[in-house]
C-alpha positions in Angstrom: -4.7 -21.3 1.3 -7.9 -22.7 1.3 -10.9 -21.6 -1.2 -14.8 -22.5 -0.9 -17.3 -22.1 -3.9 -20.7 -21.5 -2.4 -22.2 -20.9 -5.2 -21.1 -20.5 -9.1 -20.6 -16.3 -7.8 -19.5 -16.5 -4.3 -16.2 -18.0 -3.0 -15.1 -18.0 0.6 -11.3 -18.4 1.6 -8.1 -18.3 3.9 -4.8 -18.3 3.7 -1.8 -17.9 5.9 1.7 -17.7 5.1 5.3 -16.5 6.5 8.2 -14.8 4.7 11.2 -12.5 5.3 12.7 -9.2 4.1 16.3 -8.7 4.1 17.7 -5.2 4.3 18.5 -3.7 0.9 22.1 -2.7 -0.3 21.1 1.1 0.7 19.9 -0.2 3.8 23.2 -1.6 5.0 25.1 1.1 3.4 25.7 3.2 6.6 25.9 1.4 10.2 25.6 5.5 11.1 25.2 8.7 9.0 29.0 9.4 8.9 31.3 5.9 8.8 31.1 2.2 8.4 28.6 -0.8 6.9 25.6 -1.7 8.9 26.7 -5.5 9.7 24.7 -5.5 11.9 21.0 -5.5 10.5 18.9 -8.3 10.4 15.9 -9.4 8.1 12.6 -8.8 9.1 10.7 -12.0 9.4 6.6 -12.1 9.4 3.9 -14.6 9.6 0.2 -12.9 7.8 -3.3 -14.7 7.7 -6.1 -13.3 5.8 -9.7 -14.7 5.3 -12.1 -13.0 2.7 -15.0 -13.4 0.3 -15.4 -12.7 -3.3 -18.5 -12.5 -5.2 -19.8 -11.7 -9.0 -23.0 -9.6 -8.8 -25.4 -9.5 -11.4 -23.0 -10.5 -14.4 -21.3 -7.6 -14.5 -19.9 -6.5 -10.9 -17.6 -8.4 -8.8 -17.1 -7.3 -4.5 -13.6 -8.5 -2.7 -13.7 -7.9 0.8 -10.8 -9.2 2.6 -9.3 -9.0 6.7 -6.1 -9.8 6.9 -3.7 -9.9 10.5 0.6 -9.3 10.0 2.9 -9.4 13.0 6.7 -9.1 12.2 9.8 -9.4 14.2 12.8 -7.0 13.7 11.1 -4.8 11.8 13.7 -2.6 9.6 13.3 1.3 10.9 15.3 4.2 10.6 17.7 4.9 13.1 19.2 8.3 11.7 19.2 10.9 8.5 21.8 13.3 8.7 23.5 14.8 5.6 21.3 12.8 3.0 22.6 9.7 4.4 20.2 7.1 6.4 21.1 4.9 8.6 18.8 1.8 9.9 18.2 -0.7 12.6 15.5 -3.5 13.7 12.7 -3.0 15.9 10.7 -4.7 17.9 7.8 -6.8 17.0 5.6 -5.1 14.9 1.2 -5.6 13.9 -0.9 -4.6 11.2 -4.5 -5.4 11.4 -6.5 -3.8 8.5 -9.7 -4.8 6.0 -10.2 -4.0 2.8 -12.7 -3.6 0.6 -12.9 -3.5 -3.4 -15.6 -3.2 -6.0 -15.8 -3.1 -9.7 -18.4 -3.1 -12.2 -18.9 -2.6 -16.0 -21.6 0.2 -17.8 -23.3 0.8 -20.7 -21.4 2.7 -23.3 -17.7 1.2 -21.8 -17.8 2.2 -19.0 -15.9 0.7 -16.0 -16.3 1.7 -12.4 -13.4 0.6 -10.0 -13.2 1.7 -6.6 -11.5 0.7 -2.7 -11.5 1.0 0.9 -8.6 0.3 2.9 -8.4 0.4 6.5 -4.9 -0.5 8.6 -3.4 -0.2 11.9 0.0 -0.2 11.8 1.8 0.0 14.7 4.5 -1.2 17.4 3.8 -4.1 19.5 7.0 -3.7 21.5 8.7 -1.0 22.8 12.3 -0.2 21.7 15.0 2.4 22.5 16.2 4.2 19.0 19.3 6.2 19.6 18.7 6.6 23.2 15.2 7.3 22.7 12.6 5.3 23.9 9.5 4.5 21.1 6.4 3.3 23.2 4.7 0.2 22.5 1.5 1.1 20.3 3.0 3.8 18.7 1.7 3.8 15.2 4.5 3.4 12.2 5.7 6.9 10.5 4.3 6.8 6.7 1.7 4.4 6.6 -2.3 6.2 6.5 -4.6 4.9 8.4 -7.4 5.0 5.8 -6.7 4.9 2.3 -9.4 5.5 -0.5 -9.4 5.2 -4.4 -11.8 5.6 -7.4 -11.4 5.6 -10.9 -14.2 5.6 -13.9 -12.9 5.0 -17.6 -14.6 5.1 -20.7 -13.4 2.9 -23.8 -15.2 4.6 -26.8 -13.5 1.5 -29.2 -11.7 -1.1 -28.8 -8.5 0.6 -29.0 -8.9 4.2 -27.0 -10.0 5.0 -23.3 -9.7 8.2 -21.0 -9.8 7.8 -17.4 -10.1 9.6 -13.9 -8.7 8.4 -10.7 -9.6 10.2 -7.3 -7.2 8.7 -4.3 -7.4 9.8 -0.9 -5.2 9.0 2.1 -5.4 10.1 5.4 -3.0 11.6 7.6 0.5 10.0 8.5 2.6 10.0 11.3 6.6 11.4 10.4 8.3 9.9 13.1 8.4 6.7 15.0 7.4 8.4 19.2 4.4 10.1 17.1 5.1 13.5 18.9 5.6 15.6 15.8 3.0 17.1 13.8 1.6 14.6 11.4 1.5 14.9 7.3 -2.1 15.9 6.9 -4.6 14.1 4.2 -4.9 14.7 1.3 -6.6 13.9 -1.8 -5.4 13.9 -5.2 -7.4 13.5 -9.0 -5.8 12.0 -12.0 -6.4 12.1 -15.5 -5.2 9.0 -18.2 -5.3 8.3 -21.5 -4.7 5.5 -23.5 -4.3 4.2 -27.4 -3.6 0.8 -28.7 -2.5 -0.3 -32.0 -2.3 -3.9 -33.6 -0.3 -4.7 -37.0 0.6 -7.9 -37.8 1.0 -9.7 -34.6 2.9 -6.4 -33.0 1.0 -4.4 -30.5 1.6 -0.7 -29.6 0.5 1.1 -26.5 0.9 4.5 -25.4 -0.6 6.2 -22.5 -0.8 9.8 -21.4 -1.3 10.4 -17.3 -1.5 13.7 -15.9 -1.5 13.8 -12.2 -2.5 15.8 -9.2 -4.4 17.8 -12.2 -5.2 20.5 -9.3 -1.9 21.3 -8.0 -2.9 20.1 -4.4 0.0 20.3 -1.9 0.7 17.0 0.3 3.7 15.0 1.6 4.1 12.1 -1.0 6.8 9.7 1.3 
């Protein structure tokens, strides 16, 4: 990675890196739904590069806006769910493009706004043949939202209380890899938090109350 300071309050930078993910202990459990252990499953190996800016505005704001580029080999899919037991297998190549963008600032009276934007395309670079079924190349990947979007405002009355509200919103998903079923619509959801912190004699003591999707709105979580 590389970083620029063009001024004091505005740094430019790159990076690029490579990594792998090997399948998980569930992931290998089941080479099908019914029998055996899945061998034959390899990691999933990717190479990512990401160039962005951040920037301090005005003292009391700071603005991260980042595009980043991922392609992955043998990407780890399902290959079947029958009877509560999943089996997997690799894919293809796979490519996620996306930006993001994320902004925070700090009020009068403790206040602290936080908000973001993401934007990704997810999807398969090659095709591949699942179980007989053939998954066409730029098909987008089941469970990932094309746009994501989140918000939150707290307010720290004293040093050792805040309340908070969080408004995420993501939009709709694909549910299978051929993208010929009816897709998970978006939703959005609203959060409430609470927090308390206590210091005595070099111990500290935290506790925080959350209550989520405070208006019972229905949506596919996974």
């Amino acid at each position: 990675g590389l970083l620029y300071a063009v001024t004091p309050s505005w740094n430019v930078y790159a990076s690029a890196g490579a990594g792998f993910e090997t399948p998980t202990l569930n992931e290998l459990s089941y080479a099908t739904p019914l029998s055996g252990f899945n061998f034959e499953l390899d990691a999933s190996t990717s190479r990512q590069v990401e160039v962005g800016v951040k920037a301090l505005v005005g003292g009391a704001a700071r603005i991260d806006v980042a595009l980043f580029h991922i392609r992955s080999e043998d990407e780890i899919v399902v290959s079947e769910s029958f009877g509560g037991r999943t089996s997997y297998t690799n894919a293809g190549r796979t490519v996620r493009t996306g930006a993001e963008l994320a902004a925070e600032s700090s009020l009068p009276h403790g206040i602290t706004v936080r908000s973001a934007l993401t934007w990704l395309d997810a999807s398969y670079a090659d095709a591949f043949t699942n179980r007989g079924v053939r998954v066409p190349e730029g098909s987008r990947i089941p469970g990932v939202p094309a746009f994501t979007a989140f918000g939150e405002v707290t307010w720290q009355p004293t040093h050792w209380l805040a309340f908070g509200a969080e408004v995420i919103h993501r939009s709709k998903v694909e549910v299978n890899d051929r993208n010929d079923a009816q897709a998970a619509p978006a939703h959005t959801l609203v959060n409430l938090l609470a927090s308390a912190e206590q210091r005595v004699r070099g111990w500290s003591f935290t506790e925080m109350l959350r209550l989520d999707n405070v208006f019972d709105q229905e949506h596919v979580g996974s």
